[in-house]
Kinemage of the C-alpha trace (Angstrom):
@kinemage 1
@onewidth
@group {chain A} dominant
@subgroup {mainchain}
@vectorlist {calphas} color= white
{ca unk a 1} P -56.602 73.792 62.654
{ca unk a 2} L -56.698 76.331 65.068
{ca unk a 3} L -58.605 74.480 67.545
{ca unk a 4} L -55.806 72.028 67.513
{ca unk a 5} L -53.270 75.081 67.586
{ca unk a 6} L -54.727 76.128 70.686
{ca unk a 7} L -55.004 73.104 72.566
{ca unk a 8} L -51.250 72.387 71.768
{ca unk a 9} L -50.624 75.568 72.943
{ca unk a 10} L -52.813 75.101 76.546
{ca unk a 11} L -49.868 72.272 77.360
{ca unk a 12} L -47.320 74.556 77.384
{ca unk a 13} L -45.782 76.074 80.228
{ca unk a 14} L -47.427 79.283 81.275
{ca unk a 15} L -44.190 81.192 80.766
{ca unk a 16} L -44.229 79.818 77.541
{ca unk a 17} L -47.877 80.545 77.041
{ca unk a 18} L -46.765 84.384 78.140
{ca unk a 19} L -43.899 84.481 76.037
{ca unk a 20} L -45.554 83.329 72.954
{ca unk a 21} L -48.575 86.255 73.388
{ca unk a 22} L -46.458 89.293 74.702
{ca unk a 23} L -44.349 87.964 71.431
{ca unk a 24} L -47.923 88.750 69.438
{ca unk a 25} L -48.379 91.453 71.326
{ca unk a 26} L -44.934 92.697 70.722
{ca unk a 27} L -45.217 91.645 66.267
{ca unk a 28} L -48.368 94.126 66.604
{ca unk a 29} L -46.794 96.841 68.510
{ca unk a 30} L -43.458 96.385 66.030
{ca unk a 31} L -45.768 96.833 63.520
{ca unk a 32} L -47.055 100.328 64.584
{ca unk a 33} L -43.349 101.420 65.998
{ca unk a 34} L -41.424 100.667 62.668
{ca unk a 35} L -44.858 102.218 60.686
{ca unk a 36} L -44.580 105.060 62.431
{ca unk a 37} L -40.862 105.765 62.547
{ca unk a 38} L -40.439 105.061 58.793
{ca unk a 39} L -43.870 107.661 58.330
{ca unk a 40} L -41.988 110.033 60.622
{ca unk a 41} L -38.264 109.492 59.221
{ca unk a 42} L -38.902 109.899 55.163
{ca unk a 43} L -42.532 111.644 55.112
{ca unk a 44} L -42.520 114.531 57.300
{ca unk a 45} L -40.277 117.038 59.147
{ca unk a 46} L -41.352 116.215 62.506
{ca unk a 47} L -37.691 114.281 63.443
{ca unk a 48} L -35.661 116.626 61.434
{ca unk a 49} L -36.808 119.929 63.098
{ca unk a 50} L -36.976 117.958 66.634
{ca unk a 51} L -33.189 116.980 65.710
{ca unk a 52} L -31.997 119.786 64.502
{ca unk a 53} L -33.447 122.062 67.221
{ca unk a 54} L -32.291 119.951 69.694
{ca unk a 55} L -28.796 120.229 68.549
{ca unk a 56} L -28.691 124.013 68.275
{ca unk a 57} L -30.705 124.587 71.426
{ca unk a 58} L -28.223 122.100 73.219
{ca unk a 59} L -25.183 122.578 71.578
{ca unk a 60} L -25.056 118.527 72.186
{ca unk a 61} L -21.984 117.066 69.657
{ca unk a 62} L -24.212 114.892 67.466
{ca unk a 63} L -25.229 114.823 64.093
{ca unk a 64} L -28.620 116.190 63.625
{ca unk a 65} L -29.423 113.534 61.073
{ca unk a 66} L -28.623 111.135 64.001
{ca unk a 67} L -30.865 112.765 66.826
{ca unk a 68} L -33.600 113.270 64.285
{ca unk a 69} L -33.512 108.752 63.559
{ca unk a 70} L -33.414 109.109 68.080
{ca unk a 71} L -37.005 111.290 68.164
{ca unk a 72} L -38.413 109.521 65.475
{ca unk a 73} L -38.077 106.027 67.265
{ca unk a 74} L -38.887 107.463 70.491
{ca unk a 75} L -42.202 108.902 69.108
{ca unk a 76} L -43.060 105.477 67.294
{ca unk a 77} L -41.752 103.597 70.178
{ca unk a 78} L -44.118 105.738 73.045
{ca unk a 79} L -47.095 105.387 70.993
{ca unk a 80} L -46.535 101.055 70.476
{ca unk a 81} L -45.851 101.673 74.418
{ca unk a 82} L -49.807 102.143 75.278
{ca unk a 83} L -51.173 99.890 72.898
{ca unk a 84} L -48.520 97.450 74.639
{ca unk a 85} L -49.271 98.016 77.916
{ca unk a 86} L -53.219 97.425 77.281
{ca unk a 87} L -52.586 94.800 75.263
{ca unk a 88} L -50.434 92.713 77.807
{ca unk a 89} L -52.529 94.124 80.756
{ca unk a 90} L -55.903 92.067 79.800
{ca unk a 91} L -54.410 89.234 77.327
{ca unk a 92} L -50.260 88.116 78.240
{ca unk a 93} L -50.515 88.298 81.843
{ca unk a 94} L -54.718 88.782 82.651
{ca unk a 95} L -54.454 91.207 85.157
{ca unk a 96} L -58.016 92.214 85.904
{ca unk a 97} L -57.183 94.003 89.496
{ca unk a 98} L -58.141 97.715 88.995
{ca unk a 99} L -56.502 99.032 91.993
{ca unk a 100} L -53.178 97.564 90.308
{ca unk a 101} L -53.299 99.031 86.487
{ca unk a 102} L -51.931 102.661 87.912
{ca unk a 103} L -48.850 101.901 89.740
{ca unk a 104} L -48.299 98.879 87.025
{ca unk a 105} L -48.810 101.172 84.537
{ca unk a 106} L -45.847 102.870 85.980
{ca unk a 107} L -43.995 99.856 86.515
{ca unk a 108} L -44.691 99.223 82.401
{ca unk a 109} L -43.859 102.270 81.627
{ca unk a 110} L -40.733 102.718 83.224
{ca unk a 111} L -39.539 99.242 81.752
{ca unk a 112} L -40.530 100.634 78.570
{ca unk a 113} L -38.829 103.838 78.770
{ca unk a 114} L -35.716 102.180 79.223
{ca unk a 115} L -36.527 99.673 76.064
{ca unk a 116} L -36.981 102.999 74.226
{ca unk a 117} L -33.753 104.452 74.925
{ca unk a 118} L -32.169 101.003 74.578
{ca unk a 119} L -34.110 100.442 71.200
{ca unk a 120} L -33.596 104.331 70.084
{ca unk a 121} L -29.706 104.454 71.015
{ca unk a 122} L -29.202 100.863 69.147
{ca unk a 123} L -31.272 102.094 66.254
{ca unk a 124} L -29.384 105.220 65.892
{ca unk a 125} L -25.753 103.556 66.989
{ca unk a 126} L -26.545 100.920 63.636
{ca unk a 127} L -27.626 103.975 61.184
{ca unk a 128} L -24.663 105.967 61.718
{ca unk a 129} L -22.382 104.463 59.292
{ca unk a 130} L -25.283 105.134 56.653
{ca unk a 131} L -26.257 109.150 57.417
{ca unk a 132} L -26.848 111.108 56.142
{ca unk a 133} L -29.719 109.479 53.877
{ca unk a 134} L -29.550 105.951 55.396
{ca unk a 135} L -31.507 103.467 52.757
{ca unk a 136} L -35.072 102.224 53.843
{ca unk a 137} L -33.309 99.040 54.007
{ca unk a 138} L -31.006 99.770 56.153
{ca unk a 139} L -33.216 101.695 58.379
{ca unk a 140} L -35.445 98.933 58.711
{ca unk a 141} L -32.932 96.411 59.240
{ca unk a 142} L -31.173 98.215 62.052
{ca unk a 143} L -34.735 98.651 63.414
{ca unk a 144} L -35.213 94.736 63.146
{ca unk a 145} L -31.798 93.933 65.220
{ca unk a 146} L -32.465 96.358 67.847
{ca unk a 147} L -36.306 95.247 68.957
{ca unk a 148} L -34.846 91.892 68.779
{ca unk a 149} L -32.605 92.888 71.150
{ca unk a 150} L -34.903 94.521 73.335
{ca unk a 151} L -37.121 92.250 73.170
{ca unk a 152} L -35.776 90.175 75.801
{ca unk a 153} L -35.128 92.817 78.405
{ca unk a 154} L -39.087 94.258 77.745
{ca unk a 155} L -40.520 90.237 78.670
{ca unk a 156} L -38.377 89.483 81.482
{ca unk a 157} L -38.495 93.161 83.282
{ca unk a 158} L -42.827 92.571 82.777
{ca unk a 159} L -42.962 89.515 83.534
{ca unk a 160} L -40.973 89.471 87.043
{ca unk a 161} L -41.457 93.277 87.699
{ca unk a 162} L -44.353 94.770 86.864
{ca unk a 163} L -46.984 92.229 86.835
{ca unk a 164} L -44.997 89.898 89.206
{ca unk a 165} L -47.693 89.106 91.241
{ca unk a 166} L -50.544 88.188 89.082
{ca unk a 167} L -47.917 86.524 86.622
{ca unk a 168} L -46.742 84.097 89.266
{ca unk a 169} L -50.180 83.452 90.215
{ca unk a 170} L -52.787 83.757 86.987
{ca unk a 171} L -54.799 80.572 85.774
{ca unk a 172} L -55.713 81.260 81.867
{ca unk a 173} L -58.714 80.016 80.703
């Protein structure tokens, strides 16, 4: 069965073929993001003092319960970032050019930035109606529609931006 799987999937376009592993990629990266927000959001007091002090050192108008759901996605979201970025590197878009991965990396990680604070910011803009002690259902659901959201932007900014070149021109195997 997964013979035929994969020689199904060798017909497909190669955008396709990209698509469907930087969505893998993405499903395994998910999985570490929404582990470690929810680990960071109801089991420790890493968000909460980051929030909180944040808040009083800024004097920013937001709820510290809000900028405390912000640090914890942008902590779970960083750490998916690398394992992303490695993962896509050698497997989505087989970029094997070593003089490349630095200013790619950049490339990736400037894309990604920008999913976090898209990702972070919709997370955070769903939870509000549910703060102070937003239900783990909730959470995760509002962490569901926003990487579905993002989703999109992260592919198409990779694919055409930062690993344009070998994208455009990469024979898989």
């Amino acid at each position: 069965m997964l013979r035929r799987t994969r020689s199904k999937v060798q017909t497909l376009p190669l955008g396709v073929r990209q698509f469907l592993k930087f969505a893998t990629v993405g499903a395994m990266n998910t999985a570490i993001d929404w582990s470690l927000a929810f680990l960071l959001t109801y089991y420790t007091p890493i968000p909460r003092l980051l929030g909180t002090g944040f808040v009083n050192l800024t004097g920013v108008p937001f709820r510290p319960e809000a900028t405390a759901v912000w640090f914890a996605k942008f902590i779970s979201s960083g750490t998916a970032t690398v394992n992303s970025f490695i993962w896509n590197r050698r497997w989505t878009f087989r970029v094997r050019d070593r003089r490349a991965r630095t200013p790619q990396f950049a490339k990736f990680v400037t894309v990604n930035v920008i999913g976090m604070l898209l990702n972070s910011t919709i997370t955070t803009l769903l939870i509000r109606p549910f703060l102070p002690e937003p239900p783990r259902i909730a959470f995760m659901a509002c962490q569901a529609t926003a990487t579905a959201i993002v989703l999109f932007w992260n592919f198409f900014a990779n694919k055409y931006w930062t690993f344009r070149s070998t994208s455009e021109v990469s024979v898989e195997s």
